[in-house]
C-alpha positions in Angstrom: -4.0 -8.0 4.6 -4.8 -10.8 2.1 -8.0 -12.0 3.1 -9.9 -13.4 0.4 -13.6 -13.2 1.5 -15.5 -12.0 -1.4 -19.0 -12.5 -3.5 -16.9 -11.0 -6.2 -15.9 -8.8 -3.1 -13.3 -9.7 -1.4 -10.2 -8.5 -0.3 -7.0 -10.1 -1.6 -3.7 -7.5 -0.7 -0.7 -10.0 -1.8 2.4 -9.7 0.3 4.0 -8.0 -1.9 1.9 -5.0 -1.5 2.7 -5.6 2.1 6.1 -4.6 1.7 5.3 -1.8 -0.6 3.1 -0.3 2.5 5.8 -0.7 4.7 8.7 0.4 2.7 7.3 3.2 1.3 5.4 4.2 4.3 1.6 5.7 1.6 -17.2 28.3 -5.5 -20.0 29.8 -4.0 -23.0 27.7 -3.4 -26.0 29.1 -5.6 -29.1 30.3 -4.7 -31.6 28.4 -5.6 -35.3 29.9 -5.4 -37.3 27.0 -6.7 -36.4 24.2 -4.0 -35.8 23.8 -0.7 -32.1 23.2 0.4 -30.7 23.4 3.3 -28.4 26.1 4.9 -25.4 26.3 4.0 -22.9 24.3 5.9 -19.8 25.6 7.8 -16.6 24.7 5.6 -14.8 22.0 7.8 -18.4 20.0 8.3 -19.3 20.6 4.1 -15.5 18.8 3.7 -16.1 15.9 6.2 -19.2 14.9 5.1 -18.6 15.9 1.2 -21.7 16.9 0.5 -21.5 19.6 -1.9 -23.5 22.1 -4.3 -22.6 23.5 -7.9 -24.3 24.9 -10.8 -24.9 23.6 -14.0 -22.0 24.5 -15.7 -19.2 24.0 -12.8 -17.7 20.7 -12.7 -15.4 20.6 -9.8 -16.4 20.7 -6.2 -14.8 20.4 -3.1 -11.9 22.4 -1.3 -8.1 21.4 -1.3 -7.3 21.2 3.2 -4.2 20.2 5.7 -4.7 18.8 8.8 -1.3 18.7 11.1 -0.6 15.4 11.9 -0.3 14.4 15.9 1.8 11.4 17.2 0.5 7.5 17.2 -1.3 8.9 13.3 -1.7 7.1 10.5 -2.8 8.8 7.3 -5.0 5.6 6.6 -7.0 6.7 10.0 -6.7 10.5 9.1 -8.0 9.8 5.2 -11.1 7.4 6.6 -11.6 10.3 8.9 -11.9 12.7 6.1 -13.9 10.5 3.7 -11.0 9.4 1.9 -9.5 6.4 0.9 -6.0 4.9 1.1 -4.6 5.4 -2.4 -5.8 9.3 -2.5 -4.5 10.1 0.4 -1.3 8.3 -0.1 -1.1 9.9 -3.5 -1.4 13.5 -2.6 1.2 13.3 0.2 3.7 11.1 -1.3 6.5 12.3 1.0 4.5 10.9 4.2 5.1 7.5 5.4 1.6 6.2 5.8 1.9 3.9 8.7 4.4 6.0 10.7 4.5 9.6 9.9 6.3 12.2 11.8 4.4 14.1 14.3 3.7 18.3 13.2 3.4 16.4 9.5 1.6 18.4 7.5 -1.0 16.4 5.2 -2.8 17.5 2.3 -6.4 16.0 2.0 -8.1 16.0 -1.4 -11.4 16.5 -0.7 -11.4 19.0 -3.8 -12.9 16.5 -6.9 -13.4 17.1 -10.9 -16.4 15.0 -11.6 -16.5 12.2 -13.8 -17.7 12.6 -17.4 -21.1 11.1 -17.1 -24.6 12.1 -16.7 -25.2 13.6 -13.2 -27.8 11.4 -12.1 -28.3 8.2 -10.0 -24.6 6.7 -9.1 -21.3 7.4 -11.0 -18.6 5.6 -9.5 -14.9 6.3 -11.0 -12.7 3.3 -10.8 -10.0 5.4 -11.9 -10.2 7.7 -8.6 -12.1 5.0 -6.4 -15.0 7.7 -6.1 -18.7 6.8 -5.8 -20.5 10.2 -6.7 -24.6 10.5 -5.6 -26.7 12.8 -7.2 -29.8 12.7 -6.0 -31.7 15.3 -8.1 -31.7 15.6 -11.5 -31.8 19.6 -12.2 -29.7 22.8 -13.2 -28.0 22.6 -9.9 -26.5 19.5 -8.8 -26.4 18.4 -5.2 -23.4 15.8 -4.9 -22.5 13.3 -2.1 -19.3 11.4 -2.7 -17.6 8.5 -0.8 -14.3 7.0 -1.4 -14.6 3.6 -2.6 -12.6 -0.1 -3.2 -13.0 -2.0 -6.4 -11.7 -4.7 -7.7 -8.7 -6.0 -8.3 -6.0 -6.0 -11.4 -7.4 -9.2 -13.0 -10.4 -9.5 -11.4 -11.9 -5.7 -12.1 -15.3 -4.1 -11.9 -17.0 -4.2 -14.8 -17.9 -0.4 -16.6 -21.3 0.2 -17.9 -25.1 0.7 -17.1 -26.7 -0.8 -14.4 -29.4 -0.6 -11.5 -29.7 -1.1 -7.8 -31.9 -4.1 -7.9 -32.7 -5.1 -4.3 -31.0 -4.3 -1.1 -30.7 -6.0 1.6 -29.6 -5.3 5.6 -27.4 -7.5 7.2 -26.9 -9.7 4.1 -25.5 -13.5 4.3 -22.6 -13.9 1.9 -23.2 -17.3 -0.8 -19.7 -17.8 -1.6 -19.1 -18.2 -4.8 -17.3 -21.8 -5.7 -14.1 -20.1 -7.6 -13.4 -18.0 -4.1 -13.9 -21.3 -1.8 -11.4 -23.1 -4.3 -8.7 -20.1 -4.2 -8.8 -20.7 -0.3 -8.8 -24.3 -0.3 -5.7 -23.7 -2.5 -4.1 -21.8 0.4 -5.2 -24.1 3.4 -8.3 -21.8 4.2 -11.4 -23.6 3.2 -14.4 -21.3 3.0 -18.1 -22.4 4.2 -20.6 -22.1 1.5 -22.3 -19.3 3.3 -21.1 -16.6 5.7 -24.1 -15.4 8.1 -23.7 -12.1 9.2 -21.6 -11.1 11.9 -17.8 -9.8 12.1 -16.7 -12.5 9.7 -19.0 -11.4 6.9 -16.8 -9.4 4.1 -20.1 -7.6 3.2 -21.0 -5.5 6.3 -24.0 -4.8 7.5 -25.5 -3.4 4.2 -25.9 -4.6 0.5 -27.2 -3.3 -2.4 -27.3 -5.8 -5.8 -27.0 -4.5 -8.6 -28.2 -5.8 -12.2 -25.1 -7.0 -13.5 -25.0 -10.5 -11.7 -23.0 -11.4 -8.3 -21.9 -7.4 -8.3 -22.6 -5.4 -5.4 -22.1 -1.9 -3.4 -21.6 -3.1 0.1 -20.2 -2.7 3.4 -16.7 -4.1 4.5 -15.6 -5.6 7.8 -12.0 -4.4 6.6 -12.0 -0.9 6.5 -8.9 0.1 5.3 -8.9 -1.6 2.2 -11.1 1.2 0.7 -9.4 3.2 -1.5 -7.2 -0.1 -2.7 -7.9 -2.2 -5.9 -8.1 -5.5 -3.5 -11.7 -7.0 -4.1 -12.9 -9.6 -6.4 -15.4 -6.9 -8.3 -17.4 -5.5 -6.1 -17.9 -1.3 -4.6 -16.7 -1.5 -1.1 -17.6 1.3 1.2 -16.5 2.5 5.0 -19.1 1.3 7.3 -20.5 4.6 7.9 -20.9 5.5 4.5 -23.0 2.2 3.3 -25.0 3.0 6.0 -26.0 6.6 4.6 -25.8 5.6 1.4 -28.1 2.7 2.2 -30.3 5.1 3.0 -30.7 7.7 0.6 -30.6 5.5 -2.3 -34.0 3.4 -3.7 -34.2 0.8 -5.9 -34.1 1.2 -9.5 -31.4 4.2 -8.7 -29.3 3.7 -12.3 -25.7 3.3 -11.7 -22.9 4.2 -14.1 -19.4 3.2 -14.0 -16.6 4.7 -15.7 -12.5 4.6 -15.4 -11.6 7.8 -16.2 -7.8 9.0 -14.8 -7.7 12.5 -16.6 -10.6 14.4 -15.6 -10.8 18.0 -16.7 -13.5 20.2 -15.6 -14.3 24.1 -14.7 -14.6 26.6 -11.7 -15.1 30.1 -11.8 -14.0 30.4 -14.9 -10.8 28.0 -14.5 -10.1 24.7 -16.1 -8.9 22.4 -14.0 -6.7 19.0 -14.9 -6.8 16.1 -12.4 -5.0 13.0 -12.8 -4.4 9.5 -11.4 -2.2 6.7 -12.5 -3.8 5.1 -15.2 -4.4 1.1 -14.3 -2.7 -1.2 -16.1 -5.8 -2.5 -18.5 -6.1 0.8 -20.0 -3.9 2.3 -22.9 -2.2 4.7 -21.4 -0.6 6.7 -24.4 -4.3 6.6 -26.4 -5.7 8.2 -23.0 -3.1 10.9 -23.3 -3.2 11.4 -26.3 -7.0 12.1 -26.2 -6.6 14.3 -23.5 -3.8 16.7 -25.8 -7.0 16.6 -28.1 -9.6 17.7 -25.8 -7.2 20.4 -24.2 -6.1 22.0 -27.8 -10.1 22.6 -28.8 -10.7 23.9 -25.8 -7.7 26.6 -26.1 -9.1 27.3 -29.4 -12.6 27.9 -28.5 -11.4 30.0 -25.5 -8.7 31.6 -26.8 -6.7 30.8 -23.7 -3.7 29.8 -23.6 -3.0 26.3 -22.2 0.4 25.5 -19.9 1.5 22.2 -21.6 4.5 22.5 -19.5 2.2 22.4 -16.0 0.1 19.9 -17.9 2.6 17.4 -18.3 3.9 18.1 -14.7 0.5 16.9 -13.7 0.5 13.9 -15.5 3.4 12.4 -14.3 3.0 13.6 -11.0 -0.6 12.2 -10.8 -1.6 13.4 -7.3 -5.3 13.3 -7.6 -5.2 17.4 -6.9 -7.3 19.0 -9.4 -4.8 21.8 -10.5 -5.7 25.3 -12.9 -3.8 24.7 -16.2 -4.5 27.7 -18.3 -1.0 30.2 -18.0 -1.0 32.7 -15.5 -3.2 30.8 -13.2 -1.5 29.2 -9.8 0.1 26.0 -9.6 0.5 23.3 -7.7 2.4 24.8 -5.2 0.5 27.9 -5.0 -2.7 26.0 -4.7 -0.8 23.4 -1.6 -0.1 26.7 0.2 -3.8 28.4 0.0 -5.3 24.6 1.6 -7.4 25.0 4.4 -6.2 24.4 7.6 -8.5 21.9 9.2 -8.4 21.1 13.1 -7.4 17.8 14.2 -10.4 16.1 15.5 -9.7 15.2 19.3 -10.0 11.0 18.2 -9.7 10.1 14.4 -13.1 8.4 13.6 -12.3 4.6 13.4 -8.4 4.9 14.8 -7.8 1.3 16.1 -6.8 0.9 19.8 -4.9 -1.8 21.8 -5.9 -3.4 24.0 -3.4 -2.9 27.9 -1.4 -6.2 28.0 -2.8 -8.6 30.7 -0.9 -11.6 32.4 -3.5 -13.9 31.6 -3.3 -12.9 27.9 -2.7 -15.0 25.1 0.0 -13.2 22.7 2.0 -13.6 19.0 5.8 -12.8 18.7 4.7 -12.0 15.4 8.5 -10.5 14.1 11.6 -8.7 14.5 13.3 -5.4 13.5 16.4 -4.0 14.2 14.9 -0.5 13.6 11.6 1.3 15.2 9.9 2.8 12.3 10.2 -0.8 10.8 8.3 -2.3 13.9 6.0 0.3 14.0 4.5 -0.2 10.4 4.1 -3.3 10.6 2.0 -3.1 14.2 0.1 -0.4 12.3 -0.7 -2.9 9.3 -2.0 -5.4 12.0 -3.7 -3.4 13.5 -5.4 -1.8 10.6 -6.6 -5.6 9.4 -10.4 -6.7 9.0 -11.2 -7.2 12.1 -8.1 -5.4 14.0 -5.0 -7.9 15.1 -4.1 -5.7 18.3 -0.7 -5.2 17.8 2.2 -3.3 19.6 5.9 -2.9 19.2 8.6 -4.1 22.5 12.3 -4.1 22.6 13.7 -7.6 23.8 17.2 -8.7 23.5 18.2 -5.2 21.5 15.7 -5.9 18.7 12.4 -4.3 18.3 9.4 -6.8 18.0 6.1 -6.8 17.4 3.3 -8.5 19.5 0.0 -9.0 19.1 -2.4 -9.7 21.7 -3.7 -10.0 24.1 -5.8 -12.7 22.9 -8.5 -14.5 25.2 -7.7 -17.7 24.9 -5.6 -20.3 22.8 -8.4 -20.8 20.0 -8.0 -17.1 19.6 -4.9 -17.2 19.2 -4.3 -20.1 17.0 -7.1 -18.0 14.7 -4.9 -15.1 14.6 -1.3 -17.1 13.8 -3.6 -18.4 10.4 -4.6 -15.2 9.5 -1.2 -13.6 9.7 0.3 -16.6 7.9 -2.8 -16.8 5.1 -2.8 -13.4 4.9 0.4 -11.6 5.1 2.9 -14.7 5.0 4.2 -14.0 8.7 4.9 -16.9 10.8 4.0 -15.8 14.1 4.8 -17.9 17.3 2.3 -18.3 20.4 3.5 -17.1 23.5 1.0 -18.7 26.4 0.6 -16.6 29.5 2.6 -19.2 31.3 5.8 -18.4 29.6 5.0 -14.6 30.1 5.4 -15.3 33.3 8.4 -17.3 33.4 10.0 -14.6 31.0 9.2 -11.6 33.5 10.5 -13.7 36.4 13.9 -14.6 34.8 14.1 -11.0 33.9 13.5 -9.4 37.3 15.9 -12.6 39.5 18.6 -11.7 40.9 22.0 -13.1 40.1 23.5 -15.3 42.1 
């Protein structure tokens, strides 16, 4: 999951966070009399979509759900489903192996938010939460879209600041910038100086530039790497989200980004603590410390008592759950069990599938396990690549392996045995459907 396509965009997951993914698995709407909104939704659809209402003074939104998990899941398919990305939803349910969770699983989605610190107007994007927050009126109450986002990388981060949406563009050609085509050339991967669009082109099918030179919110032909710190700068969105997003938003929309882990914010009368790991350019201690200061004037002014205890709890934790901390209010645990229970959608939007095997397919012994569950993450990591490696897990000479296939031909082939070594550092070896056939035929003879 290394791929290093980017206009300051691209995705770059070293192998090393390849085997962390497989080791450790990942208030009432007002009434508003002036304007014309919309019904209100039901529940499950308000949660999917995020699309959310709140007055003036209320600053979280959102409601904390479940969803039972079914067998062949991923909680990378289950949180793009949700309008979530891969580090939230890993966060909030770290007791679930991401790539191969146990069927009947119950998983918390956080699709309840404390919004960022910032003027509610335009785009805020969070890089602290990998949120993009839309509001597109600027009034006493606030209408809210949100979309999980990807940003970039330790090293290589998204700038903070001011900016505008300056042009946009549909079905944008990637000019790749020279430092990008050097890192590849580095790595036996030369880049062209442009990427038309198509399925190769890490931008998508939509682009929007912003102000600050060679930044952009844009599209992704890899997925699953929203919600991960993996690009070279840039906003990355799901598909399906650029798309409405590309929509509703006109040039000159400002857009303000922030990194802001402890967010604290109300709700029917209840303040609210929500906090993410802190990246590693920020001063972690100085951002705590802050937060102690904010908490103990607030306590003052309200004379209410704040539970330092459950506020430290949350801290380390870092779940991304917005959780009460004034005493006598519910915790964690009390807030997990009250989570609505969502149905499971008949077919996760964007679930990868693979391909039947074919005797005339081109395949990759890609590796070998001597347990399942190890297999079966890594098939689920290949097939979760931009675009998909079809991937599937066999048992051959008491070892599990994984294969990936089928491929058309041999150019197909040899495309995907340079992307897995490139990528993800696997050295995969072609098996030709020849020697398919010669395998099943020594398999099924007779002795003798």
């Amino acid at each position: 999951m290394r791929f290093l396509m980017k206009n300051q965009c691209g995705l770059r997951l070293p192998s090393i966070a390849l085997l962390c993914l497989l080791l450790n698995a990942c208030a009432n709407r007002p009434v508003l009399q002036e304007l014309a909104w919309p019904e209100p939704e039901p529940l499950t659809q308000s949660l999917e979509r995020h699309h959310f209402f709140l007055a003036r003074e209320e600053s979280v939104i959102g409601q904390l759900a479940m969803v039972t998990l079914r067998e062949g899941d991923t909680l990378p398919d289950v949180a793009r489903h949700f309008g979530l990305g891969f580090q939230e939803i890993g966060d909030a349910n770290p007791d679930i192996d991401a790539w191969a969770p146990a069927p009947q699983s119950r998983a918390i989605l956080p699709v309840q938010f404390v919004l960022p610190d910032a003027p509610k107007k335009g785009i805020v994007i969070n890089l602290a939460t990998m949120r993009l927050f839309h509001y597109p009126h600027a009034n006493d109450f606030a209408e809210v879209v949100t979309y999980p986002v990807g940003t970039g990388r330790q090293g290589r981060s998204t700038p903070m600041g001011q900016m505008l949406v300056e042009r946009k563009a549909i079905n944008p050609t990637w000019f790749v910038p020279a430092s990008i085509r050097q890192d590849h050339a580095l790595k036996g991967d030369p880049l062209p100086q442009a990427v038309l669009p198509g399925p190769a082109n890490p931008l998508g099918n939509r682009a929007m530039y912003l102000s600050k030179s060679s930044y952009l919110i844009h599209g992704t032909n890899k997925p699953y790497s929203v919600g991960l710190r993996a690009s070279n700068g840039c906003i990355r969105l799901y598909p399906e989200h650029i798309e409405k997003l590309f929509q509703d938003l006109p040039v000159k929309t400002p857009v303000r980004i922030v990194n802001q882990p402890y967010l604290i914010g109300w709700r029917d009368g209840s303040l609210y603590l929500e906090a993410h790991t802190p990246h590693r350019e920020l001063k972690a201690r100085q951002l705590r410390q802050k937060l102690y200061g904010q908490l103990k004037k607030i306590e003052k002014k309200q004379a209410r008592k704040v539970d330092w205890a459950r506020v430290d709890e949350t801290l380390r934790q870092a779940r991304g759950i917005p959780v009460p901390i004034f005493q006598q209010t519910d915790d964690l645990e009390a807030i997990l069990r009250k989570a609505v229970q969502l149905s499971h959608p008949e077919q996760l939007y964007g679930s990868p599938e693979v391909p039947a095997m074919t005797p005339r397919g081109w395949y990759l012994d890609v590796a070998a396990a001597s347990d399942e569950l190890s297999a079966r993450r890594l098939a689920a990591v290949l097939n979760h690549q931009g675009p998909q490696i079809p991937a599937r897990t066999t048992m051959k000479d008491g070892r599990y392996r994984v294969i990936a296939g089928p491929f058309e031909d041999s150019k197909r082939a040899k495309e995907a045995v340079k992307r897995l070594k490139v990528d993800l550092e696997l050295d995969a070896a072609i098996v030709p459907p020849a020697k398919q056939l010669s395998d099943a035929a020594n398999a099924h003879r007779s002795p003798d």
